[in-house]
C-alpha positions in Angstrom: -9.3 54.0 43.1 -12.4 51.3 42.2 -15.7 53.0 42.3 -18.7 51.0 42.7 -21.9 52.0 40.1 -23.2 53.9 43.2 -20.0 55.5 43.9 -18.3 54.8 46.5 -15.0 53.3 47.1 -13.9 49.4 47.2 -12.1 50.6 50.0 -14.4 52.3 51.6 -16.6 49.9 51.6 -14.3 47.9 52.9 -13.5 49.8 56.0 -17.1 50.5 56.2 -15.9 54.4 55.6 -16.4 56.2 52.5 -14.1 59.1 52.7 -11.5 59.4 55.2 -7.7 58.2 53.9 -6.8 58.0 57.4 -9.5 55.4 58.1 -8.3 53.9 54.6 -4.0 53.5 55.7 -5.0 52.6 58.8 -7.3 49.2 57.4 -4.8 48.6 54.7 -1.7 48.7 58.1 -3.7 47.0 60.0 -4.5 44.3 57.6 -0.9 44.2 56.6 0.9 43.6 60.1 -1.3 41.2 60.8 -1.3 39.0 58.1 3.2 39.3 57.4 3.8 38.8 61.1 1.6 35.5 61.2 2.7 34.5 57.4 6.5 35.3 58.6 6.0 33.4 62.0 4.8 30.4 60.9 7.8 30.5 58.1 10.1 30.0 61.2 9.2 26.8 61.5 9.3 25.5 57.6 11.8 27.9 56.0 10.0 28.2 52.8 10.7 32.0 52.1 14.2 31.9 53.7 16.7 29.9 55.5 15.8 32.1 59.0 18.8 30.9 60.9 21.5 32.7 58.7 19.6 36.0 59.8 20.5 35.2 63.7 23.7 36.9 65.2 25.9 34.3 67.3 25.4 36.5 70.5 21.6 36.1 70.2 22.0 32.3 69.1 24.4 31.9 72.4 21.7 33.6 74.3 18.8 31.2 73.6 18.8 27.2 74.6 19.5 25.1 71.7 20.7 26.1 68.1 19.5 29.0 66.0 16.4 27.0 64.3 15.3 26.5 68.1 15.6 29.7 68.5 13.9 30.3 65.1 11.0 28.4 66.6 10.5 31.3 69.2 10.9 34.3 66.9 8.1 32.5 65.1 5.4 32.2 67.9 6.7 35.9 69.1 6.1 36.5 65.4 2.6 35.2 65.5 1.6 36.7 68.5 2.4 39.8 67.6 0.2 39.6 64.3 -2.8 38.7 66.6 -2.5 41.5 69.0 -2.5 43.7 65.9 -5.9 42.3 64.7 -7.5 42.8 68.1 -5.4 45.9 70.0 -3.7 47.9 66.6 -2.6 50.6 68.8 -0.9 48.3 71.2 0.2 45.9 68.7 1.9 48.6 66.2 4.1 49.5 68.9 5.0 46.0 69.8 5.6 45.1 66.4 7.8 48.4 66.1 9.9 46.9 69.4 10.2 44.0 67.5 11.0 45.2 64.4 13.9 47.5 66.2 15.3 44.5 67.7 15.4 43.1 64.3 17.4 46.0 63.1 20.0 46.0 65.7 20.4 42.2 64.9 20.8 42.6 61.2 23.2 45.7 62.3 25.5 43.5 64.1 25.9 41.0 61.8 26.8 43.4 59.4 25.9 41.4 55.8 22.1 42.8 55.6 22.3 46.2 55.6 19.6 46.8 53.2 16.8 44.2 55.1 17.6 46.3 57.9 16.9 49.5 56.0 13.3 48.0 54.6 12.9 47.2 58.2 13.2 50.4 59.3 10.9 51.4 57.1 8.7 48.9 58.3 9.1 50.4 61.8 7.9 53.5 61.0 4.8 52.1 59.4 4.2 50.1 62.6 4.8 53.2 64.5 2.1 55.0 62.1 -0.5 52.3 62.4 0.0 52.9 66.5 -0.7 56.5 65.9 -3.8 56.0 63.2 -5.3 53.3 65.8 -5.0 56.0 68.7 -7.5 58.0 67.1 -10.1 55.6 66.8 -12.7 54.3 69.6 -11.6 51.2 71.1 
């Protein structure tokens, strides 16, 4: 960990907390599903980092008006959205972001080529779901 000359943490001056690693994973999940979410969301609509509409199962593509980057465009503002509501409600946020991350899953599931993105993803789930639990203990 950085100290500062005085002592005290980067990170806890960061979190405006000295001590506490709970206060500590909580800023660093906090920080971290809302900037991916947003980062990810807004990649829906220029497929920089990936070519999103090979990640879409044909049922969910059939489900949705127009083709799979249309639908793409969605995920992305539901992507965004959800990286907001983590900055201002963590608590609520981490467990919509775990919903949406579970829905993820069971996509990447049922097309049955990314096995391993759905594993980091569950991963990522549970981290959600800690965030929701770390934010619950904290004064709104």
């Amino acid at each position: 960990m950085v100290t500062s000359p005085s002592g005290s943490s980067t990170i806890g001056r960061l979190t405006g907390r000295t001590g506490d690693p709970a206060d500590q994973a909580f800023m660093l999940l906090r920080t971290g599903f809302t900037v991916a979410p947003i980062l990810f969301g807004l990649d829906k609509f220029f497929n920089v980092m990936a070519d999103w509409p090979v990640y879409l199962a044909g049922f969910v593509n059939d489900l949705v008006p127009g083709d799979a980057q249309t639908a793409m465009y969605i995920v992305g503002v539901i992507e965004i959205v959800a990286g907001l509501l983590v900055a201002v409600r963590p608590r609520i946020g981490g467990l919509v972001v775990a919903a949406w991350l579970a829905g993820i899953i069971i996509n990447l599931l049922i097309l049955g080529n990314f096995y391993d993105v759905a594993l980091r993803d569950f991963g990522l789930l549970l981290a959600a779901l800690a965030l929701s639990l770390l934010a619950s203990r904290r004064r709104p």
